[in-house]
Structures are given as structure tokens and as C-alpha cells.
N, C-alpha and C positions, 0 to 999 in steps of 0.2 A: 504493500500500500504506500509505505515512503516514498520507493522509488518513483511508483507512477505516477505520486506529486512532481518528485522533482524533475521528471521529464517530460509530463505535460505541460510543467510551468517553464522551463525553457524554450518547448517547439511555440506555447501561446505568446512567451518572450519574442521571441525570434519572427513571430509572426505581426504581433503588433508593431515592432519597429518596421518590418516591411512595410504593415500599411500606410505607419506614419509616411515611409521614405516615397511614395508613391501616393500619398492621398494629392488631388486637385486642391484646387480654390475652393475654401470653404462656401464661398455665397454658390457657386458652383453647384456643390451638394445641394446645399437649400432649394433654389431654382429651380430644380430640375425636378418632374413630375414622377420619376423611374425613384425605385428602391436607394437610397445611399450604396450598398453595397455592389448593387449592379454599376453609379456609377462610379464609383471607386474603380473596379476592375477591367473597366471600360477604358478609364482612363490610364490606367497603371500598363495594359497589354496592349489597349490600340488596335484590338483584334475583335471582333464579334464570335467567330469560333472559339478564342479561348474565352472569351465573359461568359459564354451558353454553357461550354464546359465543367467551370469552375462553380458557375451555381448549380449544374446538374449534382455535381459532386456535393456541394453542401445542400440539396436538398433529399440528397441521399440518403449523406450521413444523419439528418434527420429525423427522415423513416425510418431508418434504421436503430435509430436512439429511443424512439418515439414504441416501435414496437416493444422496449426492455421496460420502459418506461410503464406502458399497458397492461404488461405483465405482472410489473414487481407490484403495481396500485392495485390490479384485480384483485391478486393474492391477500394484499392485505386488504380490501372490502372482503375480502372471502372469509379471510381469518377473523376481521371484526363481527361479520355478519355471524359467523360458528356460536361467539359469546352470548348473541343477542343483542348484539350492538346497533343494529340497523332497523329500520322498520324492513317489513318482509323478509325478515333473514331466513325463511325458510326455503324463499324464490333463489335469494343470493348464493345457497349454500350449497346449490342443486350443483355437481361434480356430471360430466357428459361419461355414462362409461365406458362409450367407444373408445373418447380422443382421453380421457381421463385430466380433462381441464375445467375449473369455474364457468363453462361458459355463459350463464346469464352476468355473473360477475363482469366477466370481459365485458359484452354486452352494455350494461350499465354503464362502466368507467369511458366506452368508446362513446357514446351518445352525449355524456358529460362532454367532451373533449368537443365534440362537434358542437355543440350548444355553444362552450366559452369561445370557440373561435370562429362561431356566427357572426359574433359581438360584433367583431372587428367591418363587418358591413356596415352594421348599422350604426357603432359611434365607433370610429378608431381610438378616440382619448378614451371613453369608458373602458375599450378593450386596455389599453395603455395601463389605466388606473389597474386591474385585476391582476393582469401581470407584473404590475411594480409591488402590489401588498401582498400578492403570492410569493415572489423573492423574498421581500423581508421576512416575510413569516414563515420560508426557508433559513432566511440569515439568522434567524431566532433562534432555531435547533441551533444552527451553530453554535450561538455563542452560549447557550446554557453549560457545557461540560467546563471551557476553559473559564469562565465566571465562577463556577461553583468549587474549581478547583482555586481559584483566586480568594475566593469566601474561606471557606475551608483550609488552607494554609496558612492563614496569620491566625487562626486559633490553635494551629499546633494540634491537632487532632489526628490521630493515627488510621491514616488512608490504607486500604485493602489495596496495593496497585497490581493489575494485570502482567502479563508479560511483557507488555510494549511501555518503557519509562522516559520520559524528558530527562531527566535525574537533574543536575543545576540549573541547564537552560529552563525548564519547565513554566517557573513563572512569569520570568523574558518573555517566552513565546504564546504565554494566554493572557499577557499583557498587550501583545504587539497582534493576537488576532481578536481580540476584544474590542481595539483600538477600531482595528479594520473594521471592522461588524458596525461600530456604529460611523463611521464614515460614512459606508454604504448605505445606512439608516436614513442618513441625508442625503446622499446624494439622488437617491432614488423616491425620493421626497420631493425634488424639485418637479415643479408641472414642465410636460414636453414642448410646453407654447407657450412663449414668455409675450405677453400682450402691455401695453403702454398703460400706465393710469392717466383718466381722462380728467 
């Protein structure tokens, strides 16, 4: 698991300074009616076969993410729904015994999916709004473990630790992704339309 941090976080290193080195004129972006990222690569390549390419590719990876994604969520509507956790947990918990998968579970989670990214027709900020307080309310898991481990350290209290230890850096670095977590808190706080006061 470390490693894959730290060498997803160099190729996405590696990758952001390309696109810095390559982005256009920002009013550029703005202007322009196409996706930012179409025109980025548009710009960057000068090429239409490779722009087509390049997003074929990241709309791949996607679906492709998108499917692990539908999976790991069914599972656990599956798992909640088992407790009683759901209304109709008994539709939820129904298991296919051909394919031996959740599938009304699936079913459900994919319908959800379709509904939140109707949104995006009918208001794109509304859709904007769902997606920025669904991150944070991602970035929130986050920060619970390194906060509690922060809480819990200056009382000197004798922690049960796993296999996997920060040993001195520990605090340094639930200080420094605490930090980050609420950065993010704000940044994605800001509205995507910054309008004049009149």
C-alpha cells in the first residue's frame, strides 16, 4: 500500500507539471465552450487524433474504475442491507444463484449513479455542489484516524498498534495530512462561478 502511494504520487507529480508545462492561456480555457481538459490536450498535441485518443483513454480508465467502484458500494449496500440496515433489505439481500452476485444491490447502486449524474443536465453547479460535499465527506474519513491518533497521543494513552507503524515521524505526518484535509475543506468550499457584487 506505501508503495502505491508513492508511485502514484510521482507519475500524478510528473503528470501535473506536464500539464502545467503545456497548459494555454488561461482566459483560453475559460472561453472556450469544449471541456478544459479537451482543451488542454488540444492544445498541448496540436493533433485531433491524439486529443480523441487521450480522452478515449481517460474515459476508459473510468469505466473501468467506475465498475470496482459499483462493486465495492453494492457489496456494502449488500452487507448493510444483511443487518437491517436498509428499508427493503430483504429485496437488497436477494444473492443471483447463477452468477452468485447482489444483483438487485448492483441494480440499486447503478440507478443511484444514473440519477446523481442526470443532475449534471439539469443544473451543472447543483451537480458541482454534490460532488464537492461528496469529497469532503470523503476527506472526513480521512482525517478521522490521523486526528484521533493526534487526540490520543498527548494523553499518553497506550495505543494497541497494528503491524504497519509511523514510529517518530507518526505525529509529523497526521499533523501535515490533517493540515491537508482541511485545506481541501476550503478549497472545495469555494463556488465554481465567482460573480461581481452588484
Amino acid at each position: 500500500m506505501v508503495w502505491a502511494v508513492v508511485i502514484n504520487g510521482a507519475m500524478g507529480f510528473v503528470w501535473v507539471i506536464t500539464l502545467l508545462y503545456v497548459l494555454p492561456n488561461f482566459t483560453t480555457i475559460l472561453d472556450s465552450n469544449d471541456a478544459p481538459l479537451i482543451v488542454i490536450l488540444s492544445s498541448a498535441f496540436k493533433s485531433l487524433g491524439a486529443t480523441i485518443f487521450i480522452i478515449v483513454l481517460v474515459i476508459y480508465i473510468g469505466m473501468v474504475a467506475s465498475v470496482g467502484l459499483t462493486a465495492s458500494s453494492s457489496r456494502m449496500m449488500w452487507a448493510f442491507a444483511r443487518d437491517a440496515g436498509f428499508p427493503f433489505h430483504q429485496f437488497l439481500t436477494h444473492v443471483n444463484p447463477r452468477w452468485e452476485v447482489p444483483v438487485n444491490a448492483i441494480g440499486v447502486v447503478v440507478i443511484l449513479q444514473i440519477l446523481i449524474g442526470a443532475i449534471y443536465f439539469g443544473d451543472a453547479t447543483a451537480f458541482q455542489a454534490i460532488v464537492s460535499v461528496a469529497t469532503i465527506a470523503l476527506l472526513f474519513t480521512y482525517l478521522i484516524p490521523p486526528a484521533l491518533m493526534l487526540f490520543y497521543a498527548r494523553r499518553n494513552l497506550t495505543i494497541e498498534y497494528g503491524p504497519f507503524k509511523l514510529g517518530r515521524f507518526g505525529i509529523f505526518l497526521n499533523v501535515i495530512s490533517s493540515g491537508f484535509t482541511f485545506l481541501f475543506f476550503v478549497l472545495l468550499s469555494f463556488p465554481t462561478v465567482i460573480q461581481a457584487l452588484s
